[in-house]
PQR file of N, CA, C, O and H, with PARSE charges and radii, in Angstrom:
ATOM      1  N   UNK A   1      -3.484  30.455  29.977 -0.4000 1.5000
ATOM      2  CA  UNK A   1      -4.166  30.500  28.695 -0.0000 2.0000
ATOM      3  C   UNK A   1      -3.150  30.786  27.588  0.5500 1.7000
ATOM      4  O   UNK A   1      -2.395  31.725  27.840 -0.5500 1.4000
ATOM      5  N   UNK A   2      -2.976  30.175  26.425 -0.4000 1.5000
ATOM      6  CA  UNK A   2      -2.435  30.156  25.374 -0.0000 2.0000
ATOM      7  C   UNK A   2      -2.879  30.889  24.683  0.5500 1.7000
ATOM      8  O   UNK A   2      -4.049  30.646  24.388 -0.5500 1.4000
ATOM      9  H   UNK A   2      -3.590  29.412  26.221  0.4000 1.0000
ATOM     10  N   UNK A   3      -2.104  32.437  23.905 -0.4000 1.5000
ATOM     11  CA  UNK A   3      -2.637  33.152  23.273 -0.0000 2.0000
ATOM     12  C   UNK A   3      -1.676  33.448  21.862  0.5500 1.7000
ATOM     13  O   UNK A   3      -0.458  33.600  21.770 -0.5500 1.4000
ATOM     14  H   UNK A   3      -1.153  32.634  24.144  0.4000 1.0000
ATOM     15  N   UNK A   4      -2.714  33.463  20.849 -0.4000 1.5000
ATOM     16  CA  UNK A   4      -1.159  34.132  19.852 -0.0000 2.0000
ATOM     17  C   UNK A   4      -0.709  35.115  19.680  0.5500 1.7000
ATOM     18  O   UNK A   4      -1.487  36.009  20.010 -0.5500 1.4000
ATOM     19  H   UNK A   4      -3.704  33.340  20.924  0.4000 1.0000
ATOM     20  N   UNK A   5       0.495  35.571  19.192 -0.4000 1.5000
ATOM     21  CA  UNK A   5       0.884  36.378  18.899 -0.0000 2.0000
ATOM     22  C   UNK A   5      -0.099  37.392  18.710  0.5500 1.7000
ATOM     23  O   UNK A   5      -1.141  37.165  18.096 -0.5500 1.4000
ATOM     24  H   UNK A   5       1.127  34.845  18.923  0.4000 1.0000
ATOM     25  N   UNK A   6       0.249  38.765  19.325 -0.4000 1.5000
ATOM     26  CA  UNK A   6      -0.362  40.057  19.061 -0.0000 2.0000
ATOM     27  C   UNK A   6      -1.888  40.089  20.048  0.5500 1.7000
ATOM     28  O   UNK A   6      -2.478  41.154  20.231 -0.5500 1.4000
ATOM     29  H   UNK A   6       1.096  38.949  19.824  0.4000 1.0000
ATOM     30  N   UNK A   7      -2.463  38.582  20.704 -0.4000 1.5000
ATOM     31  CA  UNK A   7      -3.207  38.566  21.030 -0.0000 2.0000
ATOM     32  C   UNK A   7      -3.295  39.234  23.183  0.5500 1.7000
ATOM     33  O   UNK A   7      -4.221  39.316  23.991 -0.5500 1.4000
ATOM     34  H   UNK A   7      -1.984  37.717  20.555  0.4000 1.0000
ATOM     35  N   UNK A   8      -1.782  39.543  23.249 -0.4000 1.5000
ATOM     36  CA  UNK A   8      -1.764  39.754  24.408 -0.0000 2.0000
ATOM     37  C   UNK A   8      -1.465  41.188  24.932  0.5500 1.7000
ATOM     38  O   UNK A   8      -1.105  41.905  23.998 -0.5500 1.4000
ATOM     39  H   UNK A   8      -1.031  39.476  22.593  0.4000 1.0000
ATOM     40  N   UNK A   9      -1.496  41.762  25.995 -0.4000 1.5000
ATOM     41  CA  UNK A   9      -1.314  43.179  26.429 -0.0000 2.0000
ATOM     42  C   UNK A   9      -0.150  42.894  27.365  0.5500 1.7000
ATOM     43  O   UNK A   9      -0.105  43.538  28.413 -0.5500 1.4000
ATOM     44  H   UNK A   9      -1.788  41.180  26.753  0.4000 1.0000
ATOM     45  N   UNK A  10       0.946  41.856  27.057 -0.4000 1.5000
ATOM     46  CA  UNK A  10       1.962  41.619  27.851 -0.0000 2.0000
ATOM     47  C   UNK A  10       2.605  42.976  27.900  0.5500 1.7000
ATOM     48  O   UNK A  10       2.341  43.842  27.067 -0.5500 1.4000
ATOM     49  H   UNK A  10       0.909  41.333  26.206  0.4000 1.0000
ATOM     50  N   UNK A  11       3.232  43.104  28.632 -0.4000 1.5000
ATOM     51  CA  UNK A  11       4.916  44.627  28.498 -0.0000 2.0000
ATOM     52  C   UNK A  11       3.648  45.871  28.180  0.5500 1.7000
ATOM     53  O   UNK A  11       4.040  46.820  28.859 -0.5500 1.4000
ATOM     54  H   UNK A  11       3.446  42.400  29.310  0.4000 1.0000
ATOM     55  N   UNK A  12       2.855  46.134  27.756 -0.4000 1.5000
ATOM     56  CA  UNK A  12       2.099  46.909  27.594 -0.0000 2.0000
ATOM     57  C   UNK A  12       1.920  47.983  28.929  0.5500 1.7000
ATOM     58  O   UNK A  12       1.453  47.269  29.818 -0.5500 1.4000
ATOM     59  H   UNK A  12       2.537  45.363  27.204  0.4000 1.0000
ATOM     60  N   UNK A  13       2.052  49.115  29.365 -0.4000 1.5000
ATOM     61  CA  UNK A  13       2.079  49.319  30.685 -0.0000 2.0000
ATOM     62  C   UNK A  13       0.762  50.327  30.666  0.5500 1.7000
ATOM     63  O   UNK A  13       0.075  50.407  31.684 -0.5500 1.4000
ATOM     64  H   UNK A  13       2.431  49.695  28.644  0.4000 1.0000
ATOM     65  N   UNK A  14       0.366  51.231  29.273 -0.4000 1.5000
ATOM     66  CA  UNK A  14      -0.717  52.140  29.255 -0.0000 2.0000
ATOM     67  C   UNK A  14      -0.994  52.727  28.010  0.5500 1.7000
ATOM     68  O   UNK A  14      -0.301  53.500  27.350 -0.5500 1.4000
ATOM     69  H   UNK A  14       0.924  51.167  28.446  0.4000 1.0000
ATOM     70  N   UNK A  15      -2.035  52.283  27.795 -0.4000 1.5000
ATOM     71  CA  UNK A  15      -2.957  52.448  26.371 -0.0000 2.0000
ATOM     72  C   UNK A  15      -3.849  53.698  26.612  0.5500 1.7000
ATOM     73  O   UNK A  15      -4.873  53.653  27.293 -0.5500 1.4000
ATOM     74  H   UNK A  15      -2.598  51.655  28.331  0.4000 1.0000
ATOM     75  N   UNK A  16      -3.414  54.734  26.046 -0.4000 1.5000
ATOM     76  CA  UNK A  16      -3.926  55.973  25.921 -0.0000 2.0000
ATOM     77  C   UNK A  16      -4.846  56.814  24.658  0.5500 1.7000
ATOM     78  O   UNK A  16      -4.561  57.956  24.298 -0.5500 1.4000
ATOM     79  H   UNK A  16      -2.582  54.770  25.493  0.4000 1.0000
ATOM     80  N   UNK A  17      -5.757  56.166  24.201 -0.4000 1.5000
ATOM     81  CA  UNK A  17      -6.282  56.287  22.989 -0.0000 2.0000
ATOM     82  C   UNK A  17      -6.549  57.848  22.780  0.5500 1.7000
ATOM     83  O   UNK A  17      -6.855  58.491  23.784 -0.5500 1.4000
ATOM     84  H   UNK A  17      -5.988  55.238  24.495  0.4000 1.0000
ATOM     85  N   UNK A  18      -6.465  58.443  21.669 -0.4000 1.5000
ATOM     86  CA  UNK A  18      -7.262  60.247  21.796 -0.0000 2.0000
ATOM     87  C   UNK A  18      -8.588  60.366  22.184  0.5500 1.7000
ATOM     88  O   UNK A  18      -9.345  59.443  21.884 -0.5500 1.4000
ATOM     89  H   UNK A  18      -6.216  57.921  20.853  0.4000 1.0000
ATOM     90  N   UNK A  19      -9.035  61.361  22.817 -0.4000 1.5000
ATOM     91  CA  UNK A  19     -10.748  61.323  22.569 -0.0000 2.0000
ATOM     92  C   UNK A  19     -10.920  61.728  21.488  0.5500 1.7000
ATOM     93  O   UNK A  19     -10.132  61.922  20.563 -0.5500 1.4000
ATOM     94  H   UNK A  19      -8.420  62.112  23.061  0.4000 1.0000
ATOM     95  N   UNK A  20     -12.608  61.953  21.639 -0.4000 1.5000
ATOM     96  CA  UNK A  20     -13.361  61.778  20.204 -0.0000 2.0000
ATOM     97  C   UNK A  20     -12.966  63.300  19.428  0.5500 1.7000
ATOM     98  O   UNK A  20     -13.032  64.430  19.913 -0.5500 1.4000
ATOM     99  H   UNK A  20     -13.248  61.796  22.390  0.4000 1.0000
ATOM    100  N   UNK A  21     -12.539  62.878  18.058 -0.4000 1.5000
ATOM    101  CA  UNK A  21     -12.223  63.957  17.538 -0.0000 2.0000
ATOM    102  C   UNK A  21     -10.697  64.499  17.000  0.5500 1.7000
ATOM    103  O   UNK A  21     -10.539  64.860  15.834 -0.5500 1.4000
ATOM    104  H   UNK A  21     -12.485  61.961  17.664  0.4000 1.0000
ATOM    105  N   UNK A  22      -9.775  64.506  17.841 -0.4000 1.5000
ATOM    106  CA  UNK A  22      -8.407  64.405  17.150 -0.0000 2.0000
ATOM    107  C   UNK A  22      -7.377  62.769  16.599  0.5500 1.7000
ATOM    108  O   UNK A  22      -6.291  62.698  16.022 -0.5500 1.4000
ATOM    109  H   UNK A  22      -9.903  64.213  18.788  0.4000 1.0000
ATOM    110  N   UNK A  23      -8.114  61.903  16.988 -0.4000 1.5000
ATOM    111  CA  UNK A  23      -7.622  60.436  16.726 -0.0000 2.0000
ATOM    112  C   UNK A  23      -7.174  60.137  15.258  0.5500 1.7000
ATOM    113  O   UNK A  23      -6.767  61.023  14.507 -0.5500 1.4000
ATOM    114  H   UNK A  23      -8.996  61.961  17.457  0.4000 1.0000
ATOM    115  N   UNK A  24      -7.283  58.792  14.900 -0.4000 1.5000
ATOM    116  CA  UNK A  24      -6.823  58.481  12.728 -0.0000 2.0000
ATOM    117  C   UNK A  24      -8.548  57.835  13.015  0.5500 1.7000
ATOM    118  O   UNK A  24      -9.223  57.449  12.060 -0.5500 1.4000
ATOM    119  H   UNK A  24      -7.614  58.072  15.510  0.4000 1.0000
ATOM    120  N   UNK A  25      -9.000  57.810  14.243 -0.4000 1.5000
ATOM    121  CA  UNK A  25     -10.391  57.252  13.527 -0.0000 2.0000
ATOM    122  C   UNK A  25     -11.181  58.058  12.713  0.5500 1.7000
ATOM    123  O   UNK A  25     -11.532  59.234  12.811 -0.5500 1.4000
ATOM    124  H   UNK A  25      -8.452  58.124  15.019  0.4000 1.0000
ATOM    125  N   UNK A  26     -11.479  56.809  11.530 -0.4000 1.5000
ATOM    126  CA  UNK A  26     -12.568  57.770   9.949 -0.0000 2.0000
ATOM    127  C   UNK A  26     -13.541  58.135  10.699  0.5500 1.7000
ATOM    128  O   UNK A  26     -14.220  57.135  10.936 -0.5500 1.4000
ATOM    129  H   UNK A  26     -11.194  55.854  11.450  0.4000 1.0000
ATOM    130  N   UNK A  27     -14.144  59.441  11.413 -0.4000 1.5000
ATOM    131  CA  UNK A  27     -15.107  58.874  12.411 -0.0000 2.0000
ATOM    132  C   UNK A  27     -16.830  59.236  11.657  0.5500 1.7000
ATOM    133  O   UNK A  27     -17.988  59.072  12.040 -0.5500 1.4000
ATOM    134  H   UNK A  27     -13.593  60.252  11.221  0.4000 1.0000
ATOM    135  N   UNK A  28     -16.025  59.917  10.155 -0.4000 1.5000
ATOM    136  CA  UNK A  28     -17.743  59.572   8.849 -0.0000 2.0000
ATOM    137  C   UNK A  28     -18.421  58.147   8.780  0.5500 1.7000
ATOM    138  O   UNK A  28     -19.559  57.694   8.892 -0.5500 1.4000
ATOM    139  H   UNK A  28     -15.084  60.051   9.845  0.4000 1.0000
ATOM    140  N   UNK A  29     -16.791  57.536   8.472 -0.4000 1.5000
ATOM    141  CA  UNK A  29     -17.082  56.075   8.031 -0.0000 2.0000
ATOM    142  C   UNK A  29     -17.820  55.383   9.372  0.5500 1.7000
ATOM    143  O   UNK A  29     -18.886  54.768   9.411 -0.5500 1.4000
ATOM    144  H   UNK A  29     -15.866  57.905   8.381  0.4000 1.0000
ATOM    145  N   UNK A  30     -17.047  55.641  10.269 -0.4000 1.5000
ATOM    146  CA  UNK A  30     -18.183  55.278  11.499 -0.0000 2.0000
ATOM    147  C   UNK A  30     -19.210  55.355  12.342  0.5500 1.7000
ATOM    148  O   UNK A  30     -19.892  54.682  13.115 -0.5500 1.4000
ATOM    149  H   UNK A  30     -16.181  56.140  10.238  0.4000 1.0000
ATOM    150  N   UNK A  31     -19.035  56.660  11.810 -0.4000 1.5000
ATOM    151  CA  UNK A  31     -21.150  56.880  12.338 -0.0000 2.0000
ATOM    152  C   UNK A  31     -22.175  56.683  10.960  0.5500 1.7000
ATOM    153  O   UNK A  31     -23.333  57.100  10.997 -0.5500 1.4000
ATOM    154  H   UNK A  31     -18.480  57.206  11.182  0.4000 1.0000
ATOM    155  N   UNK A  32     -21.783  56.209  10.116 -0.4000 1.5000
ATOM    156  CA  UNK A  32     -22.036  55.659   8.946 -0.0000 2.0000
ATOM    157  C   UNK A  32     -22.508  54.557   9.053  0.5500 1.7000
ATOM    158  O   UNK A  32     -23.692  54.267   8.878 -0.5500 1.4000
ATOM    159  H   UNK A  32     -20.843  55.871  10.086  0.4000 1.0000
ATOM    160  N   UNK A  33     -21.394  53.634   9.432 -0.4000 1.5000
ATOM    161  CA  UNK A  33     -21.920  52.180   9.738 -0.0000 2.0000
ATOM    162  C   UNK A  33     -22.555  52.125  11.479  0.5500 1.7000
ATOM    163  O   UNK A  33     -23.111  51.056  11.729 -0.5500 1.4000
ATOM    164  H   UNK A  33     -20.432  53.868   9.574  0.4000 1.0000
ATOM    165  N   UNK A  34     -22.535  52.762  12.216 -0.4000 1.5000
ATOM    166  CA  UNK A  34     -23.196  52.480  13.109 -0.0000 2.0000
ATOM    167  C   UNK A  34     -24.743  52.897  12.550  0.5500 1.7000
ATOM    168  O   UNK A  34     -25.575  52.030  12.817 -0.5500 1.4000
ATOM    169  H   UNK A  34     -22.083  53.631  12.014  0.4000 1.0000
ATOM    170  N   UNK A  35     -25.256  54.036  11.846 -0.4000 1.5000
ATOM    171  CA  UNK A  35     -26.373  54.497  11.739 -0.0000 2.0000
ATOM    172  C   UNK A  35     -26.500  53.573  10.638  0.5500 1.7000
ATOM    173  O   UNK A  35     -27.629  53.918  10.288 -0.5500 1.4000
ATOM    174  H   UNK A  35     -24.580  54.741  11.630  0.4000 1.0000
ATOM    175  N   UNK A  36     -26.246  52.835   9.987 -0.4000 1.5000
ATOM    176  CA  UNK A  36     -26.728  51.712   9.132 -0.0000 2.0000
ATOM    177  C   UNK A  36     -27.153  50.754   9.762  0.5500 1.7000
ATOM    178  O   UNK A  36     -28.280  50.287   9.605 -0.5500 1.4000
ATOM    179  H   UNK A  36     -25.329  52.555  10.271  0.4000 1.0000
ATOM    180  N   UNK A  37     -25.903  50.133  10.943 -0.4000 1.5000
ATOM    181  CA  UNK A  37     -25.645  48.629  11.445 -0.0000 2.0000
ATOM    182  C   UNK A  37     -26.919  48.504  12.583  0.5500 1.7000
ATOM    183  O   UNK A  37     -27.566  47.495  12.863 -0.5500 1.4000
ATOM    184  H   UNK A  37     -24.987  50.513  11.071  0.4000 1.0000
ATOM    185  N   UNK A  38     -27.080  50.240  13.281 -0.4000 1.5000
ATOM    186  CA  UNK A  38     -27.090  49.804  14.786 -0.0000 2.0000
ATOM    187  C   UNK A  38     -27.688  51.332  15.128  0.5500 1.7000
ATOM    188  O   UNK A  38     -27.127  52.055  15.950 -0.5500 1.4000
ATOM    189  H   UNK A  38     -26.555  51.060  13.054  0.4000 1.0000
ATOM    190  N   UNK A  39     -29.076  51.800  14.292 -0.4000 1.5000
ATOM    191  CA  UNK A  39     -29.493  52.528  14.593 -0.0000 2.0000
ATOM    192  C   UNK A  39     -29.646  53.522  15.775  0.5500 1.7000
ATOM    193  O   UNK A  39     -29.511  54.737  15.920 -0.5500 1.4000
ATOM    194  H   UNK A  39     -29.533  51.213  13.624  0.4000 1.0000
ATOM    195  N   UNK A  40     -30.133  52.012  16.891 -0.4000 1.5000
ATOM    196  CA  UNK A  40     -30.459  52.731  18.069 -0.0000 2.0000
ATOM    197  C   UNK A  40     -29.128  53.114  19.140  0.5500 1.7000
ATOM    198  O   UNK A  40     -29.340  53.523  20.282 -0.5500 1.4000
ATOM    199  H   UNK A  40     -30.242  51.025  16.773  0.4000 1.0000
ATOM    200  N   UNK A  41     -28.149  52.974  18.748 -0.4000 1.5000
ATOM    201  CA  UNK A  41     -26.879  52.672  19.662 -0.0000 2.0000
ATOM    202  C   UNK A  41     -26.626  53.446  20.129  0.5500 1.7000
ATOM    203  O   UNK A  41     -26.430  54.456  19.453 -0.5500 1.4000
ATOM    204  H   UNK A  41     -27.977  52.643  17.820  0.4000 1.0000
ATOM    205  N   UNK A  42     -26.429  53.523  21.810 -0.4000 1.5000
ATOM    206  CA  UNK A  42     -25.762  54.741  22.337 -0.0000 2.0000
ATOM    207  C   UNK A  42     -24.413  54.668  21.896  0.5500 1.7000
ATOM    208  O   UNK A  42     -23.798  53.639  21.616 -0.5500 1.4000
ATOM    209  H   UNK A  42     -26.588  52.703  22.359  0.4000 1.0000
ATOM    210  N   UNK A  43     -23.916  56.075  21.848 -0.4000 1.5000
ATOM    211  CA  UNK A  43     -22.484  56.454  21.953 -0.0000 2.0000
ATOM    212  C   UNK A  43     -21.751  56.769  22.930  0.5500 1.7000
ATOM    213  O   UNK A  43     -21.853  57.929  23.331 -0.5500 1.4000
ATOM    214  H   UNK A  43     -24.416  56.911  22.075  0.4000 1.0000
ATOM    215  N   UNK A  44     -20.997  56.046  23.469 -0.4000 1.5000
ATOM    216  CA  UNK A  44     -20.398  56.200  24.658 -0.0000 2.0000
ATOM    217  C   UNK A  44     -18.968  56.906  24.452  0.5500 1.7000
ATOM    218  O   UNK A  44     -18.171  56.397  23.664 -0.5500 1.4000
ATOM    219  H   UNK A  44     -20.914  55.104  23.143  0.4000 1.0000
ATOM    220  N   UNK A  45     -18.637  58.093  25.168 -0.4000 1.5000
ATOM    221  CA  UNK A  45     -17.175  58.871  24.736 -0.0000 2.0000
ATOM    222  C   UNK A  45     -16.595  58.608  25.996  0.5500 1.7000
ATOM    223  O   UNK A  45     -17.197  58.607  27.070 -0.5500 1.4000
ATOM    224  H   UNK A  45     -19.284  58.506  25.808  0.4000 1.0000
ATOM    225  N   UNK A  46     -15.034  58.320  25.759 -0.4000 1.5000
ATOM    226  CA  UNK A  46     -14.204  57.446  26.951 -0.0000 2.0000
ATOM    227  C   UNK A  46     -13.012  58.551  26.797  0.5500 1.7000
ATOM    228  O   UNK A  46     -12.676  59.187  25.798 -0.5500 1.4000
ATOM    229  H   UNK A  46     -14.544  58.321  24.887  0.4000 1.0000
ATOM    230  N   UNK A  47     -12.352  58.570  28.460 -0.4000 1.5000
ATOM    231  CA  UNK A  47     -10.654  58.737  27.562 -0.0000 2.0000
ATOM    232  C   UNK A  47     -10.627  59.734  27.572  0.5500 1.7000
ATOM    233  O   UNK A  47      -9.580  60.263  27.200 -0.5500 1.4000
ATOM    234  H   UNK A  47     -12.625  58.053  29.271  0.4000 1.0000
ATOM    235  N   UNK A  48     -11.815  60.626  28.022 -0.4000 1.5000
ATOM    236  CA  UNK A  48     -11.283  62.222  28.003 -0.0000 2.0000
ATOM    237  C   UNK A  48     -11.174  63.028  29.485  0.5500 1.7000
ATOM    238  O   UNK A  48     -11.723  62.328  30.336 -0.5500 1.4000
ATOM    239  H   UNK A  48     -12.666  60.196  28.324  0.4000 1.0000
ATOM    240  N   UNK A  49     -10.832  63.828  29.855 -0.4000 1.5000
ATOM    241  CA  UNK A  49     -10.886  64.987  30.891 -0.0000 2.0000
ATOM    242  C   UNK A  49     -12.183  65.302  30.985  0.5500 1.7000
ATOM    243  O   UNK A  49     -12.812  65.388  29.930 -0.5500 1.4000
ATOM    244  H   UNK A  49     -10.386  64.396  29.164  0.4000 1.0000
ATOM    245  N   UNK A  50     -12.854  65.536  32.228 -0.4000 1.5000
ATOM    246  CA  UNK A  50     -13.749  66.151  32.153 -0.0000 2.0000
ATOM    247  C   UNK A  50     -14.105  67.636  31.911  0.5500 1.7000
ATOM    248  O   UNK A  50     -15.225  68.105  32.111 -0.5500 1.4000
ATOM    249  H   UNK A  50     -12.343  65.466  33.085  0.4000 1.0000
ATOM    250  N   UNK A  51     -12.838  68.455  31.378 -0.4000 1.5000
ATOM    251  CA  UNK A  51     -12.943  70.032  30.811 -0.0000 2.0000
ATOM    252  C   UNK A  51     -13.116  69.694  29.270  0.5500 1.7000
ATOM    253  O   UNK A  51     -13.277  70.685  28.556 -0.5500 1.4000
ATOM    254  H   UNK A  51     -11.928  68.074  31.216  0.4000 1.0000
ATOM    255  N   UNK A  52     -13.108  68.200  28.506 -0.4000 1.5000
ATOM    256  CA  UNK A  52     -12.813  67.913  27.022 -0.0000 2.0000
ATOM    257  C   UNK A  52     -14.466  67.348  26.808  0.5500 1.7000
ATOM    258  O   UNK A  52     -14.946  66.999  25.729 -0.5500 1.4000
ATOM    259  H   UNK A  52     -12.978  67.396  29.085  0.4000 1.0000
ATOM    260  N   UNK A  53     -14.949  67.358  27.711 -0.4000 1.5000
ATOM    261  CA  UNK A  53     -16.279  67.048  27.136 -0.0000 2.0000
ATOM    262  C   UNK A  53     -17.245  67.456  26.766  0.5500 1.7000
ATOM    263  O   UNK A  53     -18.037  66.591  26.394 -0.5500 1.4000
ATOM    264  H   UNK A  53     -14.559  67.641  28.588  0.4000 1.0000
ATOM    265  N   UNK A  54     -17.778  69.123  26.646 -0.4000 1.5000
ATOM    266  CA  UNK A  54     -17.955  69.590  25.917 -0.0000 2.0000
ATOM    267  C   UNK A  54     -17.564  69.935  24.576  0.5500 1.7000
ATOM    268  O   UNK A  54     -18.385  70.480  23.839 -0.5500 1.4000
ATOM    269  H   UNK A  54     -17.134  69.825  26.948  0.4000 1.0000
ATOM    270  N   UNK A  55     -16.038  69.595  24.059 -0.4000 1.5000
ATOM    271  CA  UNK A  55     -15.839  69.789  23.332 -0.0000 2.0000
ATOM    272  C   UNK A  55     -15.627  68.140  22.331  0.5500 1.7000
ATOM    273  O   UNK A  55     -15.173  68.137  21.187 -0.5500 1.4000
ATOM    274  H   UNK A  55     -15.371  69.152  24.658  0.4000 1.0000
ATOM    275  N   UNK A  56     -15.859  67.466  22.727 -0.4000 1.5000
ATOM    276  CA  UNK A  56     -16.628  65.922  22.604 -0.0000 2.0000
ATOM    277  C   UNK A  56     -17.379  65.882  21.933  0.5500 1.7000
ATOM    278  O   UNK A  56     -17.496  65.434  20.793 -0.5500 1.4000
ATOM    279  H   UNK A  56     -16.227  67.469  23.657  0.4000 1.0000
ATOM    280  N   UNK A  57     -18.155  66.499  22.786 -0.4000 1.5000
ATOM    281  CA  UNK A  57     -20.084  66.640  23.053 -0.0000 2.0000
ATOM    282  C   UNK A  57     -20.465  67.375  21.501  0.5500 1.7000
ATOM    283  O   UNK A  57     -21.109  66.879  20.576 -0.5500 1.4000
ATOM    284  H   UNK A  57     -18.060  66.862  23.712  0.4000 1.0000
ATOM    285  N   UNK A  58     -19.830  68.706  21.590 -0.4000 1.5000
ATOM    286  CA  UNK A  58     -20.192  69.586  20.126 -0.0000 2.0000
ATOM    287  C   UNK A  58     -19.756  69.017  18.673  0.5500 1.7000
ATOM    288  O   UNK A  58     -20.358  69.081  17.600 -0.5500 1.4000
ATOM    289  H   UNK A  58     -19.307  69.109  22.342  0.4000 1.0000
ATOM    290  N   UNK A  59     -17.786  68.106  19.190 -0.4000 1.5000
ATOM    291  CA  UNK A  59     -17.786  67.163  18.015 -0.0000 2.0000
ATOM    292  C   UNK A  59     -18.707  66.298  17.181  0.5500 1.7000
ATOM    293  O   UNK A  59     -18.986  66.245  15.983 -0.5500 1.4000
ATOM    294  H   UNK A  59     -17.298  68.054  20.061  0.4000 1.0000
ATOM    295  N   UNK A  60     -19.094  65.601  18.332 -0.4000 1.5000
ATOM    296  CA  UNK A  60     -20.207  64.676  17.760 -0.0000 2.0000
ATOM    297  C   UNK A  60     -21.174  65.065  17.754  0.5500 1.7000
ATOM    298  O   UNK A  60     -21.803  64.074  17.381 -0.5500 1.4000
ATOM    299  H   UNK A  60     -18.867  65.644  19.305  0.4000 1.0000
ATOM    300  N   UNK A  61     -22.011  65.966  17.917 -0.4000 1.5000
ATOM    301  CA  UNK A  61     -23.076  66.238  17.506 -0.0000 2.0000
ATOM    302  C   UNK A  61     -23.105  67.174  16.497  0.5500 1.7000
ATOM    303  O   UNK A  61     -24.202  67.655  16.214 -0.5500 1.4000
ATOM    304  H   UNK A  61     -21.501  66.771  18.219  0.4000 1.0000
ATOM    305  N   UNK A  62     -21.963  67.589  15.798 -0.4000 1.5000
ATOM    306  CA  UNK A  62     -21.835  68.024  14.758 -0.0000 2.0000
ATOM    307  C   UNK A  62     -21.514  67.255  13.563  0.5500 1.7000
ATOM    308  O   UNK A  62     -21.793  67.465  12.383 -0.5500 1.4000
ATOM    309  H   UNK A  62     -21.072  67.198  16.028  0.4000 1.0000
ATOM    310  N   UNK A  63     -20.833  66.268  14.162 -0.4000 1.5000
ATOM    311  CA  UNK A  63     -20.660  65.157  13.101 -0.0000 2.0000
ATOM    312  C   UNK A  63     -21.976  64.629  12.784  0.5500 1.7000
ATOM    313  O   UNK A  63     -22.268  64.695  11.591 -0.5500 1.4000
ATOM    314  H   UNK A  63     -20.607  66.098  15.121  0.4000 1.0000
ATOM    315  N   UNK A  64     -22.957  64.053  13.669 -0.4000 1.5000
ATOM    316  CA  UNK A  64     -24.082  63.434  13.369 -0.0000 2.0000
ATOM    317  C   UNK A  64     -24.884  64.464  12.725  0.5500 1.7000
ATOM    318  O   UNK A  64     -24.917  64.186  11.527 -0.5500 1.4000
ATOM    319  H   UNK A  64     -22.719  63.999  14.639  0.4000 1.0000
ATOM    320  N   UNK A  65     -25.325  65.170  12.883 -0.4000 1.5000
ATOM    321  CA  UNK A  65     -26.018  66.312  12.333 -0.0000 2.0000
ATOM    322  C   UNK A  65     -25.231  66.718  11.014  0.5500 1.7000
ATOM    323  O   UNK A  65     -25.991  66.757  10.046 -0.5500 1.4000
ATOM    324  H   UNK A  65     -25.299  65.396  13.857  0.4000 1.0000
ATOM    325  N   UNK A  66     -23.956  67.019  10.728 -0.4000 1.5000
ATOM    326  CA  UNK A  66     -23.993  66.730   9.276 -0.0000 2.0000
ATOM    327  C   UNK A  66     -23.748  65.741   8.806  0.5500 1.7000
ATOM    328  O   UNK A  66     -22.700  65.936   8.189 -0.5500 1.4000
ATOM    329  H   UNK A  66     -23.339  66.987  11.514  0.4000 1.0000
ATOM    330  N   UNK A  67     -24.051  64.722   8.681 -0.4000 1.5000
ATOM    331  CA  UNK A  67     -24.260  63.366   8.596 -0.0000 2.0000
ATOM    332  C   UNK A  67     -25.378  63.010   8.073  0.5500 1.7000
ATOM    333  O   UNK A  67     -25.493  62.260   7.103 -0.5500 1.4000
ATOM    334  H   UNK A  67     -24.902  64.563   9.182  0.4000 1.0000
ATOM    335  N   UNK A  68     -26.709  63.789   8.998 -0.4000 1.5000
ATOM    336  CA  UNK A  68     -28.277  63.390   8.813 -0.0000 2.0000
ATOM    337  C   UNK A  68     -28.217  62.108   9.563  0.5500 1.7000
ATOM    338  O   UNK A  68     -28.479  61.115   8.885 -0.5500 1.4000
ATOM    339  H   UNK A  68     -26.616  64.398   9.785  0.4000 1.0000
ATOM    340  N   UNK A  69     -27.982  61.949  10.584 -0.4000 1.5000
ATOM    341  CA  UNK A  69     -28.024  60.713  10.781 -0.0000 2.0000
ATOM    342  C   UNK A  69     -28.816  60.836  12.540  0.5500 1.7000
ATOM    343  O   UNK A  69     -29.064  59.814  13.179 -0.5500 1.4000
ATOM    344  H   UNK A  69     -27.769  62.756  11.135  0.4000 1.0000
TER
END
């Protein structure tokens, strides 16, 4: 398959994203547009330890809750 530039995970060996909460994601701007776009949407949290998920868990539900959303 022919892909362009930037479109591949060649040499790439491990993509380690932050969990929810210390990342550059705006994560206002994005429960913003999800509670606009996509009301009913679950939120699925990836990428973490299972000792980090409570502290996940309280992120985002603190975010949504001051949010109003």
């Amino acid at each position: 398959m022919d892909t362009a530039d930037g479109e591949s995970f060649r040499g790439i060996v491990e993509i380690e994203p932050p969990a929810t909460g210390p990342g550059a994601l705006n994560d206002d701007d994005y429960v913003r547009c999800l509670a606009e776009n996509h009301p009913n949407i679950p939120i699925i949290i990836e990428y973490l330890d299972e000792s980090d998920v409570p502290r996940a868990k309280r992120f985002l539900g603190g975010k949504l809750r001051a949010l109003d959303v």
